[in-house]
C-alpha positions as CSV (number, residue, x, y, z in Angstrom):
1,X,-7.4,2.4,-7.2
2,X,-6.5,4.4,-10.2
3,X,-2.6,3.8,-9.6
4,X,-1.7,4.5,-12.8
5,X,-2.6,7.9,-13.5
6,X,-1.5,8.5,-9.7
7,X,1.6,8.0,-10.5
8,X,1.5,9.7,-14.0
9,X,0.7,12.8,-11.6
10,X,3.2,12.3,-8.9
11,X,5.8,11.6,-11.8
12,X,4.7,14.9,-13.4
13,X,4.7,16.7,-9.4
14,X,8.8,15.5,-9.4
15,X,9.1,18.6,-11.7
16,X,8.1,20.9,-9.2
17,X,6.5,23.1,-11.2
18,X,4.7,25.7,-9.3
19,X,1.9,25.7,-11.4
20,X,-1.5,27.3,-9.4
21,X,-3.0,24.6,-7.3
22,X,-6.1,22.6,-8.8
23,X,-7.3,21.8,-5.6
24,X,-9.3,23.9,-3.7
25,X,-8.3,24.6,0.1
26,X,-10.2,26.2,2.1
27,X,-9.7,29.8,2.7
28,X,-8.2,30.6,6.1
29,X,-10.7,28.0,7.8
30,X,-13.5,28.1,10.9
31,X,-12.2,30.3,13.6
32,X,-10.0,27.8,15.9
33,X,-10.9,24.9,14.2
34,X,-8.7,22.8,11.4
35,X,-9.0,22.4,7.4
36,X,-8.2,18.9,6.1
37,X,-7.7,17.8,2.6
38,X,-8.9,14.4,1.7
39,X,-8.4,12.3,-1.3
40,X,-11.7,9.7,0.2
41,X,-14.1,10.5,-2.7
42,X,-15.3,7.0,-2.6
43,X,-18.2,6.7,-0.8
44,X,-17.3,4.3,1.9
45,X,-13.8,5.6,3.0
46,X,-15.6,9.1,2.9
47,X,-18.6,8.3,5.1
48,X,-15.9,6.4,7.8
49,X,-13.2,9.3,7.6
50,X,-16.9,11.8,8.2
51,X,-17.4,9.2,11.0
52,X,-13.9,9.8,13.1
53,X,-14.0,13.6,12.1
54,X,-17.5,13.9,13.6
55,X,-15.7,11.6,16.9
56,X,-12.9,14.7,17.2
57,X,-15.8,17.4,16.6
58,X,-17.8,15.9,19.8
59,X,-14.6,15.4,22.0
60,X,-13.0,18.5,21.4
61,X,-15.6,21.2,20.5
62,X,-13.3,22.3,17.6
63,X,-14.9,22.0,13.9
64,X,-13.4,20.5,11.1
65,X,-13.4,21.7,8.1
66,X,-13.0,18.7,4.9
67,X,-12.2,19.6,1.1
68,X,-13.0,16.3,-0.4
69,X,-11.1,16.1,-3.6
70,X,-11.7,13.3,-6.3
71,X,-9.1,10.6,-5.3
72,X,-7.5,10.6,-8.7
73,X,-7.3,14.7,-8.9
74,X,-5.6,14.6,-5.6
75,X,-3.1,12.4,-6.0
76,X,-2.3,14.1,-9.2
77,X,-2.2,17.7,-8.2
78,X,-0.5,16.6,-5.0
79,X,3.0,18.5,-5.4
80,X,1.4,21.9,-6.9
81,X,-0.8,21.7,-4.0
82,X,1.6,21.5,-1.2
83,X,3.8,24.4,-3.0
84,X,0.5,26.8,-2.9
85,X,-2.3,27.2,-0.4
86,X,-2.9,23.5,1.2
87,X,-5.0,22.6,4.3
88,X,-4.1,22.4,7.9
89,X,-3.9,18.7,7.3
90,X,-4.2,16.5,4.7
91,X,-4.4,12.3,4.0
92,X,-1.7,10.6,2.0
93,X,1.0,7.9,2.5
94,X,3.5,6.3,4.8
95,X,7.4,5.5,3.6
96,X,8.7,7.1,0.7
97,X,5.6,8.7,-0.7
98,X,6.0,11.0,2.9
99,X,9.3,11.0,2.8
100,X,9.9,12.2,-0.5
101,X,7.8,15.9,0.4
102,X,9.5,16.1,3.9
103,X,12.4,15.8,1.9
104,X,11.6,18.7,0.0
105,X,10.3,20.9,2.8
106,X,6.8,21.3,2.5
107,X,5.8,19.2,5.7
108,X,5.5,20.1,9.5
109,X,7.7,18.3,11.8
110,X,5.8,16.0,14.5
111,X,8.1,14.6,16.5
112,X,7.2,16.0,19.5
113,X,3.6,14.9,19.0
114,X,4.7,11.3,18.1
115,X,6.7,11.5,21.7
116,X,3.4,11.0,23.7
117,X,2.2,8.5,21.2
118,X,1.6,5.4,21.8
119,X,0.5,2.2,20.4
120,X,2.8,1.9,17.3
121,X,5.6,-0.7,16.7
122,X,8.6,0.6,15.7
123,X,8.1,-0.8,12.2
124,X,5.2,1.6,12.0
125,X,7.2,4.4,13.5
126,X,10.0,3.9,11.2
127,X,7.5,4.1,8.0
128,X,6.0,7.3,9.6
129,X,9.5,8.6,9.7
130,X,11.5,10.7,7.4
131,X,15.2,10.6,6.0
132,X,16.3,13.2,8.6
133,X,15.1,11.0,10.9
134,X,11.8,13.3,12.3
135,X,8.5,12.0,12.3
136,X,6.1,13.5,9.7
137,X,3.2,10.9,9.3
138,X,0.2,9.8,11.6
139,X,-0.7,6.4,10.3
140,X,-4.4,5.8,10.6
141,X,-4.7,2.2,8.7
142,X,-3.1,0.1,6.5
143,X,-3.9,-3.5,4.6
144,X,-1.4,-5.9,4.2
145,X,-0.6,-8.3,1.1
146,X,-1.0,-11.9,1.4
147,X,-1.6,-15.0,-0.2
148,X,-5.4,-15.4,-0.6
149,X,-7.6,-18.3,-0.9
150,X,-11.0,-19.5,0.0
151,X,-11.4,-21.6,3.5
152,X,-14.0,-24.3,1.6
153,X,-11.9,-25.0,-1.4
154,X,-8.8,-25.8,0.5
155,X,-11.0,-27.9,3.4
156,X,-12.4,-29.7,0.7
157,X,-9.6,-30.6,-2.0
158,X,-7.3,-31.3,1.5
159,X,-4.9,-28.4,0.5
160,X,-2.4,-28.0,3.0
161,X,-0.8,-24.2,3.8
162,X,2.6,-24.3,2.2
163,X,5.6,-22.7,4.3
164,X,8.3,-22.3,1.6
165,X,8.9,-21.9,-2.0
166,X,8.6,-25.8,-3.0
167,X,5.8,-26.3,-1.3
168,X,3.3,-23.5,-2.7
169,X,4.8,-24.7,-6.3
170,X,3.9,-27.9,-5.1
171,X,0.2,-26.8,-4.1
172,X,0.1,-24.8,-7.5
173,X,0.9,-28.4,-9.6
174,X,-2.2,-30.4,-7.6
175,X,-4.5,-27.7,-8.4
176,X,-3.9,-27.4,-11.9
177,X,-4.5,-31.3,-11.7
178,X,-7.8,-30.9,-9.8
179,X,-8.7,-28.6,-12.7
180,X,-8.5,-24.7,-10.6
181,X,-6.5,-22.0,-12.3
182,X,-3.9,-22.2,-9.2
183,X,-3.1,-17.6,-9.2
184,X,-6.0,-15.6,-10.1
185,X,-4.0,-12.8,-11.7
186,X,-4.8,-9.6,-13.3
187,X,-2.8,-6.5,-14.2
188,X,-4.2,-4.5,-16.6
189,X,-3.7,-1.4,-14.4
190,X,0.1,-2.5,-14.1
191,X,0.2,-2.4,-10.5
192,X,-1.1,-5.4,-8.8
193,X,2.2,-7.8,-10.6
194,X,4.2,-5.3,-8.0
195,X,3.1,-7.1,-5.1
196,X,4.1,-10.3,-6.5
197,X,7.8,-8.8,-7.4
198,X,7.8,-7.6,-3.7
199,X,7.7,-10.5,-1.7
200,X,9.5,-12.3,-3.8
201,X,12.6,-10.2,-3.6
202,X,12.2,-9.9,0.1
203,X,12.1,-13.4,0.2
204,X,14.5,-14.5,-2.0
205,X,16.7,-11.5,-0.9
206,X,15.8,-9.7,2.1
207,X,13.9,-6.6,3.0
208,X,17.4,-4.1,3.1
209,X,18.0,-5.6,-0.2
210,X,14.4,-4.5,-1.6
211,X,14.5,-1.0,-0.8
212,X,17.5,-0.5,-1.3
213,X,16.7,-1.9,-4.9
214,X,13.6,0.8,-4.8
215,X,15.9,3.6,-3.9
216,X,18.0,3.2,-6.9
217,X,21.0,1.9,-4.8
218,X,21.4,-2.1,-5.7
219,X,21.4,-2.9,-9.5
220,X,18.6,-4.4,-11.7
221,X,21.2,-7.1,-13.7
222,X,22.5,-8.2,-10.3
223,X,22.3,-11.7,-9.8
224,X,19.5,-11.2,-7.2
225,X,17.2,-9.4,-9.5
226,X,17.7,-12.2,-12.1
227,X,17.1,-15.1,-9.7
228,X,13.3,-12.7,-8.6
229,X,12.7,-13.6,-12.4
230,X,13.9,-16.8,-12.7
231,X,11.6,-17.8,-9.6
232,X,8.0,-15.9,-10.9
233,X,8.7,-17.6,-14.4
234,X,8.6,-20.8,-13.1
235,X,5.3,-19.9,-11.0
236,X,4.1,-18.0,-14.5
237,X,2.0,-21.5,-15.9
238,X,0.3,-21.9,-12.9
239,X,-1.4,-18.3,-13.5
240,X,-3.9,-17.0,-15.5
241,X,-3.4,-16.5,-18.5
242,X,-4.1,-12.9,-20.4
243,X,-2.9,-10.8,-17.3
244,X,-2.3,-8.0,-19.2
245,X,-5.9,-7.7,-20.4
246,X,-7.9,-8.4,-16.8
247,X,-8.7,-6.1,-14.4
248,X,-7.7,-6.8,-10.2
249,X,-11.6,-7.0,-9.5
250,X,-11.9,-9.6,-12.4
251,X,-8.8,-11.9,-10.9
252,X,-10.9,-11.4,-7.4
253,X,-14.0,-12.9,-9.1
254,X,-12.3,-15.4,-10.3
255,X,-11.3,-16.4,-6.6
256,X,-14.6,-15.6,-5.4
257,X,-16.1,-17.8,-8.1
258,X,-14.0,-20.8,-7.0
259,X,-12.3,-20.7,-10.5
260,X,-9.2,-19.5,-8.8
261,X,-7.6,-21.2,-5.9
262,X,-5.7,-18.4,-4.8
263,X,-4.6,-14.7,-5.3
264,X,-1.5,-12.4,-4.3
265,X,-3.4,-9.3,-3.6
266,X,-3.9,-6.6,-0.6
267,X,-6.9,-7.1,2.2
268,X,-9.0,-4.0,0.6
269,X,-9.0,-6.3,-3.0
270,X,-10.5,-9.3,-2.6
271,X,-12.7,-8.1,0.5
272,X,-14.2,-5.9,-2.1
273,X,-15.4,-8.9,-4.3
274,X,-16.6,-11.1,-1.6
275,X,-20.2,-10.4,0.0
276,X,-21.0,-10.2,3.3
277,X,-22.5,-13.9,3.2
278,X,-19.4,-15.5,1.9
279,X,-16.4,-12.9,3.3
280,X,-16.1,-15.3,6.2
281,X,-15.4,-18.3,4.0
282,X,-11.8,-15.8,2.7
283,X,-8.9,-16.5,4.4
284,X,-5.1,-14.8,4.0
285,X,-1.5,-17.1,4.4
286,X,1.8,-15.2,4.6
287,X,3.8,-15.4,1.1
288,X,6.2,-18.2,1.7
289,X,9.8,-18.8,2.7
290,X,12.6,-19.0,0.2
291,X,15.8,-18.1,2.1
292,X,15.8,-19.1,5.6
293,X,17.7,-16.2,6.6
294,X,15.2,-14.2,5.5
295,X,11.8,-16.2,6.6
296,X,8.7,-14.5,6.5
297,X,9.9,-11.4,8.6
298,X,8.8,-8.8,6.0
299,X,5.1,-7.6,5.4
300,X,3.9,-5.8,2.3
301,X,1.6,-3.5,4.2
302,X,0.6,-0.3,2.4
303,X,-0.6,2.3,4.9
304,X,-2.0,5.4,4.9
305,X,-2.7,8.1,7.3
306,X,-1.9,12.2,7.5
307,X,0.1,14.5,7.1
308,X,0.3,18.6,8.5
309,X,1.3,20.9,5.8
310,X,4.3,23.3,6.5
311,X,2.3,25.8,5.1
312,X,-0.9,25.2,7.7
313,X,-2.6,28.2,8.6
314,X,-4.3,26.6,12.3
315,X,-0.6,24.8,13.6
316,X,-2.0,24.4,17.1
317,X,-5.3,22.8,15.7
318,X,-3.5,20.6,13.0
319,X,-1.6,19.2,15.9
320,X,-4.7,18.8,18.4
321,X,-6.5,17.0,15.6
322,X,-3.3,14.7,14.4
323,X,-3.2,13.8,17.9
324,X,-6.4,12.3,18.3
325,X,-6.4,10.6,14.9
326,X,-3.3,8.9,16.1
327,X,-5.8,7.4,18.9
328,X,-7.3,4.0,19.0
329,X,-10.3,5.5,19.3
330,X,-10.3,7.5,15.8
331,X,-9.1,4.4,14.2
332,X,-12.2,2.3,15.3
333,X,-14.4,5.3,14.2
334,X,-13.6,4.6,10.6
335,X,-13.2,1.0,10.2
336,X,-16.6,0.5,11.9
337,X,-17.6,1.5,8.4
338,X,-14.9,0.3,6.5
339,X,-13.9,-3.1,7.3
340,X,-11.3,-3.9,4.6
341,X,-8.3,-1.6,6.3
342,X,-6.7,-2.9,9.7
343,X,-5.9,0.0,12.5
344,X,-2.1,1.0,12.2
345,X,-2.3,1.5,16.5
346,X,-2.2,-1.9,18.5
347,X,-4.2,-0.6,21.1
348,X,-7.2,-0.4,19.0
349,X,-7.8,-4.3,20.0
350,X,-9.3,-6.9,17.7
351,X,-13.2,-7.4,19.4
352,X,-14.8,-5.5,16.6
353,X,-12.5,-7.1,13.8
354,X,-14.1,-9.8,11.5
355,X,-12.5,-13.2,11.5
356,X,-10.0,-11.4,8.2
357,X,-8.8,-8.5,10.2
358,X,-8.1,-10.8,12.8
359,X,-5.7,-13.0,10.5
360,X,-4.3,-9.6,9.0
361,X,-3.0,-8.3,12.5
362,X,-1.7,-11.9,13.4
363,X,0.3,-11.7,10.2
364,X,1.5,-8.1,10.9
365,X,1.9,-8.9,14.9
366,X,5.4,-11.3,13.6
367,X,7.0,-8.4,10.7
368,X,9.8,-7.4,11.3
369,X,9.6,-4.9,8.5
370,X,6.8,-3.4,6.8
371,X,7.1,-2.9,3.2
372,X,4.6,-0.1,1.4
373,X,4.8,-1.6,-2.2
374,X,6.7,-1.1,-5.2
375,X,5.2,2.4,-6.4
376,X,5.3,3.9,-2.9
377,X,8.7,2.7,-1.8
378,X,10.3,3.9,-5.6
379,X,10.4,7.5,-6.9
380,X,6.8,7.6,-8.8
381,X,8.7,8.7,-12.1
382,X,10.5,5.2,-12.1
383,X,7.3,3.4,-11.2
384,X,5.0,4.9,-13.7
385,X,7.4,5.3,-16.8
386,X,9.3,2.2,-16.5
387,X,8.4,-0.5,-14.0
388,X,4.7,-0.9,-14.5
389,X,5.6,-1.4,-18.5
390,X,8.5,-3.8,-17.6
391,X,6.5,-5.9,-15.1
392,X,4.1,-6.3,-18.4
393,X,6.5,-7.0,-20.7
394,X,7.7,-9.9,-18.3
395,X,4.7,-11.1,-18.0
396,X,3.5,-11.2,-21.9
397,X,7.5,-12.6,-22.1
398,X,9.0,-14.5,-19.5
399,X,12.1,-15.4,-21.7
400,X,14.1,-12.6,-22.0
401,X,15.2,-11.8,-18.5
402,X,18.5,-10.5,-19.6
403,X,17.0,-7.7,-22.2
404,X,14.2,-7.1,-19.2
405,X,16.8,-6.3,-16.4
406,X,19.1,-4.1,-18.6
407,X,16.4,-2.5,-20.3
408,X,15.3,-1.6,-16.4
409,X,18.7,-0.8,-15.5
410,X,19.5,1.6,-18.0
411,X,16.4,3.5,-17.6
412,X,16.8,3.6,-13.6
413,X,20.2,5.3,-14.1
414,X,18.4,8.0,-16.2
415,X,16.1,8.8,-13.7
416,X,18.3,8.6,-10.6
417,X,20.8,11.1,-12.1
418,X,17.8,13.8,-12.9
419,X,17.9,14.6,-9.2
């Protein structure tokens, strides 16, 4: 999950400098089949997507063609690759991240397509939609953030599942007591403390408010923001300490070891950590109320999925292949061999879903809105050059909330007006 030089790229693509493409599509493709660029260079995402791409290849008779690119290249070359020679088809993200290249013209339109869809909630639709309002995106999975902890420790220590903000505070104080580290925390990488921001700013303030926060439209020195800051300081003793210095899969560890007795992070994390033996004693609760007239309606679900290129060369095979990745069918071909996603269409069903996937689509079955996480529903510039450095500073200084906030705030401004 190398997020930080990801967005180091994508801030550096918001240039749009047409330099020559460092990724290498593939030629004008096989006859009437379809290219497809993927950023799966790790070996189980890449052996799943090989899985559903082999599903299409026996259904339709059409080959497909995959330029495997190393996940970090790709997500750095993304823009100059979009504005030169792309494939048909290519894997990336839902919500802003999408939106911002349809935005700039350099995706195909698929509204038509998503008209005989069917299977997605209209909170999936609308984060497969862009500003225009046209659909763009074929979702293919996504893996929602939660509130992690281990079945055994809480069964044993007779922790109940807290409901609101007190409550989880509450649970935080006994476990310190009973000797745990209460939040297994780590954000070396800078991007795993943006989960925690997330949820609670849509709890403390709604999902509208959030993005519209992301967008650059809602100011960081409101009183909103501030009270976000107030409410993770006072949960701040109750993590680990050195956050700056550990690594996500360290914090996971933690949990795994039973030195942690809980962790905000998203399904893929700690599933990584947690064999086979033990991944049924994991178990996920929805971040908790603070504003009743907010609840728990909004999930923090990054998703991914695919994209057509404006520029495809094989339009008629793009769209026959985007059409049957959009199918329950190609969903359950990959997560057979990746378990740690969740299938973006509800009519994949849950019988081949562990007892953790289960829970995940239970959480995602009541949102009402589907956030896709700080540095995909922000302009990557603004992630990368000033939020992933403030959310550090907080952390190594919870004091100073007014410097933080204007310091953000006067930077944001900055950015917003480049445009």
């Amino acid at each position: 999950m190398p997020r930080r030089s990801l967005l180091r790229g994508m801030a550096a693509g918001a240039g749009a400098v047409a330099l020559p493409s460092l990724l290498a599509a593939c030629g004008d493709g096989p006859g009437d089949g379809v290219t497809l660029g993927s950023n799966a260079s790790d070996a189980v995402p890449k052996r799943a997507y090989a899985d559903a791409f082999a599903a299409y290849e026996k259904k339709s008779k059409k080959p497909v063609k995959v330029n495997t690119v190393n996940h970090e290249n790709f997500q750095e070359n993304i823009n100059r690759y979009l504005q030169g020679t792309p494939d048909d088809v290519f894997t990336w993200f839902a919500g802003y991240r999408m939106q911002y290249f349809a935005r700039k013209g350099l995706l195909a339109d698929i509204s038509d397509l998503w008209r005989k869809f069917d299977g997605f909630s209209d909170a999936v639709r609308k984060q497969s939609t862009g500003e225009d309002g046209k659909q763009y995106f074929v979702p293919y999975y996504y893996y929602p953030w939660a509130v992690f902890h281990r079945k055994s420790v809480f069964r044993t220590r007779g922790y109940e599942i807290p409901e609101n903000f007190d409550q989880y505070r509450a649970l935080a104080r006994q476990m310190q007591k009973d000797g745990l580290t209460p939040f297994a925390f780590g954000d070396k990488e800078g991007w795993p403390a943006m989960g925690t921001f997330d949820y609670l700013d849509m709890r403390a303030n709604g999902y509208d408010f959030h993005i519209a926060l992301m967008r650059g439209e809602k100011s960081w020195t409101s009183p909103q923001v501030r009270q976000v800051f107030d409410l993770w300081r006072s949960l701040l003793p109750y993590h680990q300490k050195g956050a700056n210095g550990r690594t996500w899969q360290e914090a996971a560890q933690s949990l795994q070891g039973k030195k942690a007795g809980m962790a905000v992070l998203g399904l893929q994390h700690p599933g990584q950590q947690f064999t086979a033996q033990n991944r049924a004693d994991l178990d996920l609760f929805p971040f908790p109320e603070i504003d009743p007239a907010f609840g728990k309606a909004a999930v923090e679900a990054p998703m991914d999925g695919f994209l057509m290129a404006k520029k495809a060369r094989h339009r008629e095979a793009a769209r026959d292949l985007l059409s049957f990745l959009a199918t329950p069918q190609a969903e359950l071909a990959y997560l057979k061999r990746d378990p740690n996603n969740v299938a973006a269409n509800g009519g994949a069903g849950t019988q081949s879903y562990d007892a953790l996937q289960k829970k995940a689509v239970r959480l995602m079955a009541g949102a009402r809105q589907i956030s896709q996480f700080m540095d995909r529903d922000t302009r990557p510039d603004f992630a990368s050059t000033v939020l992933i450095q403030a959310l550090q500073q907080f952390i190594g200084d919870p004091d100073d909330i007014d410097g933080l906030v204007n310091s953000i705030e006067r930077q944001k401004k900055q950015i917003f007006a480049a445009d």
